[in-house]
C-alpha atoms as an extended CHARMM CRD file, in Angstrom:
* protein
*
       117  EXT
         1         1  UNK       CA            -26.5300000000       23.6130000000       33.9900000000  PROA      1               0.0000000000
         2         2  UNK       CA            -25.6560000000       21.2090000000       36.7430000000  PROA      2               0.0000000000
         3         3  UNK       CA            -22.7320000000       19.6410000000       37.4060000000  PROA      3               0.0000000000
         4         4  UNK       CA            -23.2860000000       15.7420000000       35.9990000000  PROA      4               0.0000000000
         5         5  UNK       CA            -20.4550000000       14.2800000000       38.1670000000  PROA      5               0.0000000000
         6         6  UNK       CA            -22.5940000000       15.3110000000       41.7420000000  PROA      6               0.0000000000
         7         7  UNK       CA            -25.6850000000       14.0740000000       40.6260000000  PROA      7               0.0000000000
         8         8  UNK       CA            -27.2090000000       10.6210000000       40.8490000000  PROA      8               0.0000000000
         9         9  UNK       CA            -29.0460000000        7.5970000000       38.7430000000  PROA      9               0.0000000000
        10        10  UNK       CA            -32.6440000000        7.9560000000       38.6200000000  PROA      10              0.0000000000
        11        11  UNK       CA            -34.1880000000        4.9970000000       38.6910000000  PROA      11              0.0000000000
        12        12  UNK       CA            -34.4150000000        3.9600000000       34.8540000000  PROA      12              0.0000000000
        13        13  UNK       CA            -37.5270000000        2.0700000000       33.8520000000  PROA      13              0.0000000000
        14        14  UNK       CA            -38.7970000000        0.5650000000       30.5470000000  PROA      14              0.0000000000
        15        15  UNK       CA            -40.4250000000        3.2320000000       28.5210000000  PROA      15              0.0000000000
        16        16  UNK       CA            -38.7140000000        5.8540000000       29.7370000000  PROA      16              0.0000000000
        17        17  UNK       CA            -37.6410000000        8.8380000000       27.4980000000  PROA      17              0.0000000000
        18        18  UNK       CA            -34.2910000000        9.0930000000       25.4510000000  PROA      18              0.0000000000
        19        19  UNK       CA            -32.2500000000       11.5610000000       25.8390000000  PROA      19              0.0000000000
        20        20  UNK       CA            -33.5270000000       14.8390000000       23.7030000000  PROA      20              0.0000000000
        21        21  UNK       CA            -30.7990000000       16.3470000000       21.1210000000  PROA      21              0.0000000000
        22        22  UNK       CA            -31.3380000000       19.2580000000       23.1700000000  PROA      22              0.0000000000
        23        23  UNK       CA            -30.0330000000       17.3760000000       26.7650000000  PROA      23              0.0000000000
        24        24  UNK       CA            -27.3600000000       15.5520000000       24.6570000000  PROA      24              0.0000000000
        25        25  UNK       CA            -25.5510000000       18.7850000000       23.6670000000  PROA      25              0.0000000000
        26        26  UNK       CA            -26.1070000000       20.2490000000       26.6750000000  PROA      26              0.0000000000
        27        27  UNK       CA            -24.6390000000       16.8780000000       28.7980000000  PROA      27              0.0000000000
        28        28  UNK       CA            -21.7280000000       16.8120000000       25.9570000000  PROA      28              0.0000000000
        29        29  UNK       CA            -20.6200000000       20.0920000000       27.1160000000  PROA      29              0.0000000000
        30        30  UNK       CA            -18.8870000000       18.7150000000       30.1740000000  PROA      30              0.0000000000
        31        31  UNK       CA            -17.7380000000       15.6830000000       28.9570000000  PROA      31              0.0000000000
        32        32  UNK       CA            -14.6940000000       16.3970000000       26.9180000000  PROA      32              0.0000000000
        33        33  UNK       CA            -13.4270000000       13.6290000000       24.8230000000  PROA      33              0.0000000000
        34        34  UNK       CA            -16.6330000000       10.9670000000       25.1400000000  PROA      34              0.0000000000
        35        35  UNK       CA            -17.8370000000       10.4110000000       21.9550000000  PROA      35              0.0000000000
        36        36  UNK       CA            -21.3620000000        9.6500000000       20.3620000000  PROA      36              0.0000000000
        37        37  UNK       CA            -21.1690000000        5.7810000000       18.6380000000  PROA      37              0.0000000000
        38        38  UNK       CA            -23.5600000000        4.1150000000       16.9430000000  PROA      38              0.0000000000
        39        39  UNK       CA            -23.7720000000        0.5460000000       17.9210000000  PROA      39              0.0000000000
        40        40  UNK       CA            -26.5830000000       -1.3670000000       15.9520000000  PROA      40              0.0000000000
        41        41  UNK       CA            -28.5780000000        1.3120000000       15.6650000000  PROA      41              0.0000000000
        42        42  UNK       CA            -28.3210000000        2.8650000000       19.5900000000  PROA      42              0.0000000000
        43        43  UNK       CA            -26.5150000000        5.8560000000       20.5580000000  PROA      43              0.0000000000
        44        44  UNK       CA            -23.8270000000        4.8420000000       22.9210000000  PROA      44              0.0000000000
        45        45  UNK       CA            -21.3510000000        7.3590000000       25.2210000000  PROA      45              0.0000000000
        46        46  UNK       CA            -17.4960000000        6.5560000000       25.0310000000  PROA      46              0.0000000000
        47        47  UNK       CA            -14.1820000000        7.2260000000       25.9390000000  PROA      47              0.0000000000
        48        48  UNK       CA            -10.6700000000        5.3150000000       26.3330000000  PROA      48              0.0000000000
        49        49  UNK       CA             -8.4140000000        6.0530000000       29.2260000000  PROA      49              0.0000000000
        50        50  UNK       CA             -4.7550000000        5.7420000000       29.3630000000  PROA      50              0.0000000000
        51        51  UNK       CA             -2.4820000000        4.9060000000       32.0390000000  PROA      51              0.0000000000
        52        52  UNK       CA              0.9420000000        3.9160000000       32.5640000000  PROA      52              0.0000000000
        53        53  UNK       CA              0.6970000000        0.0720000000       32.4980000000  PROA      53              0.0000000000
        54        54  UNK       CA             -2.2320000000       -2.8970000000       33.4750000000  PROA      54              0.0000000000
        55        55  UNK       CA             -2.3290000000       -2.7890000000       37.2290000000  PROA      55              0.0000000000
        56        56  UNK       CA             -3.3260000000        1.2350000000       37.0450000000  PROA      56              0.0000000000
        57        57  UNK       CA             -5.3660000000        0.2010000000       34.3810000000  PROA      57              0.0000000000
        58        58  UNK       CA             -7.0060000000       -2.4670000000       36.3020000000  PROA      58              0.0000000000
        59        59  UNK       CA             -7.5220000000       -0.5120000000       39.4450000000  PROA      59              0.0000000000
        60        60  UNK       CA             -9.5780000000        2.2570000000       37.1750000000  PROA      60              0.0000000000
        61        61  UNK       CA            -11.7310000000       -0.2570000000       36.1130000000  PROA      61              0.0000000000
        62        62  UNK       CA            -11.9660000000       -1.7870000000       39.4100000000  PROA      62              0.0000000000
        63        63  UNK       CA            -13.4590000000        1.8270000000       40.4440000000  PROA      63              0.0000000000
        64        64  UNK       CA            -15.7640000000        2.4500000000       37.6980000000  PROA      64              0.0000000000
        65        65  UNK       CA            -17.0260000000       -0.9560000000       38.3790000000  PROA      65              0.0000000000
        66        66  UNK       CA            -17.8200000000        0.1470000000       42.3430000000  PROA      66              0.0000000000
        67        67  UNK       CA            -19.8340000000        3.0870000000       40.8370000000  PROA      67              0.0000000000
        68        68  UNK       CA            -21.5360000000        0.9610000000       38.2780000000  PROA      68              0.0000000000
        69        69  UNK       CA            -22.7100000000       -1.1540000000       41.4570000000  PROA      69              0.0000000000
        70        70  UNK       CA            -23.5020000000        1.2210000000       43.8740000000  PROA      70              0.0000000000
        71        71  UNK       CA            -25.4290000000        3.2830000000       41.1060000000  PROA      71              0.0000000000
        72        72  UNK       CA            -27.1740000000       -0.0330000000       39.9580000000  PROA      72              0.0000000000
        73        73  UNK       CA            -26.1580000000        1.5470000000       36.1260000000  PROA      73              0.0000000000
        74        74  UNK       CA            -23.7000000000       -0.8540000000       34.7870000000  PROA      74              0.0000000000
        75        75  UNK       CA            -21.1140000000       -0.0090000000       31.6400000000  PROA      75              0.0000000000
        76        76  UNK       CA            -19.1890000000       -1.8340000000       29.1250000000  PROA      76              0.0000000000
        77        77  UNK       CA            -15.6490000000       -2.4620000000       30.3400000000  PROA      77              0.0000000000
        78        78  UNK       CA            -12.9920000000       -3.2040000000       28.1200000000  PROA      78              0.0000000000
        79        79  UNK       CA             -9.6190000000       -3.0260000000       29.8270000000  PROA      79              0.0000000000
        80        80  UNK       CA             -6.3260000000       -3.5120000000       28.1770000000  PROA      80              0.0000000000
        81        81  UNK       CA             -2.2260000000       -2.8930000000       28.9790000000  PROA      81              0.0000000000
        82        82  UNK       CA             -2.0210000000        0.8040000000       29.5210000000  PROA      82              0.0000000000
        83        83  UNK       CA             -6.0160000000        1.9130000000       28.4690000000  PROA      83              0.0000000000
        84        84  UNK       CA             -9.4560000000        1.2200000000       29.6660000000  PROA      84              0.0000000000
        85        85  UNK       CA            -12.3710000000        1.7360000000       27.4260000000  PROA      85              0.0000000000
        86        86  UNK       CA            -15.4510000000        2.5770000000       28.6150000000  PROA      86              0.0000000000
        87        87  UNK       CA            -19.2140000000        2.4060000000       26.6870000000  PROA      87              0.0000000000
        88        88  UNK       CA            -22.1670000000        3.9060000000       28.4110000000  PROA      88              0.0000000000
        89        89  UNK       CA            -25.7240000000        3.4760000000       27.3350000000  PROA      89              0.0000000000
        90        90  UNK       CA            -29.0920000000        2.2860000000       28.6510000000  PROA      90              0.0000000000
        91        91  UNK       CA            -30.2110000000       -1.1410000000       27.6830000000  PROA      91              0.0000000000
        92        92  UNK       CA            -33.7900000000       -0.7540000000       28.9900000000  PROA      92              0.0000000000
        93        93  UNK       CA            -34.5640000000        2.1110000000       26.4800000000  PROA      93              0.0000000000
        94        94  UNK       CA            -31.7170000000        1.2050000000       23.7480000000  PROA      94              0.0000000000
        95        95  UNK       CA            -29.8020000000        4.3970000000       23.9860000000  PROA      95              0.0000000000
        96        96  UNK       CA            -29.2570000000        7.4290000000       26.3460000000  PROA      96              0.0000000000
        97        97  UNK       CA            -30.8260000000        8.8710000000       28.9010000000  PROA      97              0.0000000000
        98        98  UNK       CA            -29.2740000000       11.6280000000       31.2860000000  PROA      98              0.0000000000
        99        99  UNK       CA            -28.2570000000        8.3940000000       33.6080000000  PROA      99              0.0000000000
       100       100  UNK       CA            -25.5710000000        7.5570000000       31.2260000000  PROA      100             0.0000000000
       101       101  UNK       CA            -24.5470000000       11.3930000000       30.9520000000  PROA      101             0.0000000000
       102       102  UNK       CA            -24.0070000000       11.1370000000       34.7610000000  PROA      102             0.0000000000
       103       103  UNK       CA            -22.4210000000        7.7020000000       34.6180000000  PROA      103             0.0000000000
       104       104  UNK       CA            -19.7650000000        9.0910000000       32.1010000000  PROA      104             0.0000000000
       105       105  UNK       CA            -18.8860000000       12.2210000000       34.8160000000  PROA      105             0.0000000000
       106       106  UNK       CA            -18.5870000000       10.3490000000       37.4850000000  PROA      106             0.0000000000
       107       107  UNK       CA            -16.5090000000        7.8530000000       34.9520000000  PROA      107             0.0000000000
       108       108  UNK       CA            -14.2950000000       11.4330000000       34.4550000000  PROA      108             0.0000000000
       109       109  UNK       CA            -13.9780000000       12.1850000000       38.2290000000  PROA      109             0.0000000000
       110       110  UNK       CA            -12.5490000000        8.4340000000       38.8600000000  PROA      110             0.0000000000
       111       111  UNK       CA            -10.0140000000        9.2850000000       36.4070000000  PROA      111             0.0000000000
       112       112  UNK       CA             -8.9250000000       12.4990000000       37.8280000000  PROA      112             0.0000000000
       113       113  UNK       CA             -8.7850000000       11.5550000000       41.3150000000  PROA      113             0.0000000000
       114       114  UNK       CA             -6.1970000000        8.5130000000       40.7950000000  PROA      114             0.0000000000
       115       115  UNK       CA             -4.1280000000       11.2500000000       38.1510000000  PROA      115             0.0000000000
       116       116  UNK       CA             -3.6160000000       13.0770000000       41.4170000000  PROA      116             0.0000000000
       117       117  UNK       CA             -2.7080000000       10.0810000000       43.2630000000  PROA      117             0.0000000000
């Protein structure tokens, strides 16, 4: 098993194949605390991080944001006082493919490198 957060985005193209149950438990294993929603009827990745007030919340999102772009994968944002939520999923196939798996660890790694700030 790899380690998500080191690899990149594949290019993503219609048709492409979903995620397998198989690769989903596997890619779950190293993401603690994401969670599997179901948003009209598509699988979506998610977590909400928390931070000490807007402006570190802001800068997180400002980060994940810089990923999304240089990636060319791009997330749902929502970003509050004191928590960011992120959603991960793949609109060209309607639900997950290992892209969003890597998305979400790289998503993790953001998070602890401005912790240890």
């Amino acid at each position: 098993m790899s380690d998500l957060s080191i690899r990149t985005c594949e290019v993503c193209r219609l048709g492409a194949p979903l995620a397998t149950e198989e690769e989903i438990k596997e890619f779950m294993s190293q993401l603690p605390y994401w969670e599997i929603i179901i948003v009209d009827e598509i699988k979506h990745l998610k977590k909400t991080f928390k931070f000490k007030n807007f402006m570190e919340a802001l800068q997180f999102t400002n980060k994940v944001g810089e990923l999304a772009e240089k990636e060319g994968h791009h997330p749902e944002i929502l970003t509050q006082w004191g928590k960011v939520t992120v959603t991960w999923w793949t609109h060209k196939i309607m639900g997950l493919h290992a892209n969003d798996f890597i998305m979400a660890a790289k998503t993790d790694k953001i998070f602890e490198d401005s912790s240890e700030s």
